[in-house]
C-alpha angles and dihedrals in degrees: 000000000000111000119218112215111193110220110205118203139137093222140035090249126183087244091048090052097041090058100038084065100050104045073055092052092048086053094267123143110224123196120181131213143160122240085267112143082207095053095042094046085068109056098098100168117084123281123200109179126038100191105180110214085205129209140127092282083054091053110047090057090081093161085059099046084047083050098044091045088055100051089041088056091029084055104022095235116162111236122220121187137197125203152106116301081254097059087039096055089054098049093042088050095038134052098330107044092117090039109059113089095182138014130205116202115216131281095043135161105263085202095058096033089059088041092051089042089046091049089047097059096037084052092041098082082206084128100052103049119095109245121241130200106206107190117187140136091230123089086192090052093044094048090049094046091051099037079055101044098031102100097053101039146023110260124206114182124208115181098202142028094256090048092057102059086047081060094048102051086055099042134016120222135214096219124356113212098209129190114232096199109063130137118244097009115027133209093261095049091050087058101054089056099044082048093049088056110089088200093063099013090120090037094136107237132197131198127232113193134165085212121096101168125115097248095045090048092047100050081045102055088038085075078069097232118162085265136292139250130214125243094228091058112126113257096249085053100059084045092054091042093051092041091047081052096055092043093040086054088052096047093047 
């Protein structure tokens, strides 16, 4: 699978094309933006790499680094970032300081920083994990399921129903985990969108509920999900569940 790699600059440098046509050369997809909220909005496909070519032009566009930190956490892409010690300083110290995963100090060797950035992303295992929407109201509940399922799969988080089909519609999932009980637009509610899409009509759903007795499982099945897990599970059990589902899916 061909990996895309965003490329982030204020200007068409000679160091932003340089590398843009290296990471091409080593099979990469680039694609270059500016740190334009807009511009960045639109990108729908995955991403799987944000690399800052930082400088004062860079900082001074704050909207777009807010932007740029959201989409990194939303999709889980590891930001890398290039500048002076000065640049970096600011950005390490600013809106990104939990977000950055490298930095390159300026000058630096176009030909070694695309060769780290390529290994990275062969090494990554991003592309062969199978993606999960988790949908819940709970911080709490959203952080532990993804602290539990992380290392097997690529988690998104969506704390409400409308923020979920926003996820979707950016990026499809391969299973959504989806909280039945949630104020304003339940979990039922979320699934019969989600059914009355074509585009996402077959997207394989699973229930999480804090309610274990017969009347609340029954008025949830009859939703007809691929099942549902309680949320007093231990933690080794939803894992189990979600990985017999998988296997159950290739088998199938």
């Amino acid at each position: 699978m061909m990996q895309t790699v965003m490329i982030i600059s204020e200007s068409q440098s000679i160091l932003m094309v340089s590398l843009q046509n290296k990471l091409e050369q080593l099979g990469c997809e680039v694609i270059w933006l500016p740190a334009d909220p807009d511009a960045i909005n639109q990108i729908r496909r995955p991403v799987d790499l944000l690399f800052l070519m930082a400088d004062e032009d860079m900082l001074a566009k704050s909207a777009g680094l807010i932007c740029l930190k959201d989409k990194a956490i939303e999709e889980e892409i590891p930001i890398f970032v290039t500048g002076d010690e000065e640049n970096l300083k600011t950005l390490r110290n600013g809106i990104l300081i939990h977000a950055i995963q490298r930095e390159f100090p300026r000058p630096v060797d176009v030909a070694d920083v695309a060769e780290y950035l390529t290994e990275y992303l062969r090494n990554n295992g991003k592309y062969n994990k199978k993606k999960i929407l988790i949908v819940d109201d709970s911080g709490m509940m959203l952080r532990s399921i993804k602290e539990w399922l992380g290392d097997s799969y690529q988690i998104f988080m969506a704390n409400s129903g409308v923020m979920a089909i926003k996820c979707l519609t950016s990026n499809r999932p391969d299973l959504v985990l989806l909280d039945y009980e949630m104020p304003v637009v339940d979990g039922s509610k979320v699934l019969e969108m989600i059914r009355t899409d074509p585009e996402f009509a077959d997207l394989p759903i699973i229930f999480l509920t804090g309610k274990n007795d017969k009347e609340s499982v029954q008025k949830v099945m009859a939703l007809k999900p691929e099942g549902y897990l309680l949320k007093t599970m231990a933690p080794d059990q939803i894992k189990k569940t979600v990985d017999d589902f998988f296997e159950k899916r290739k088998n199938g």
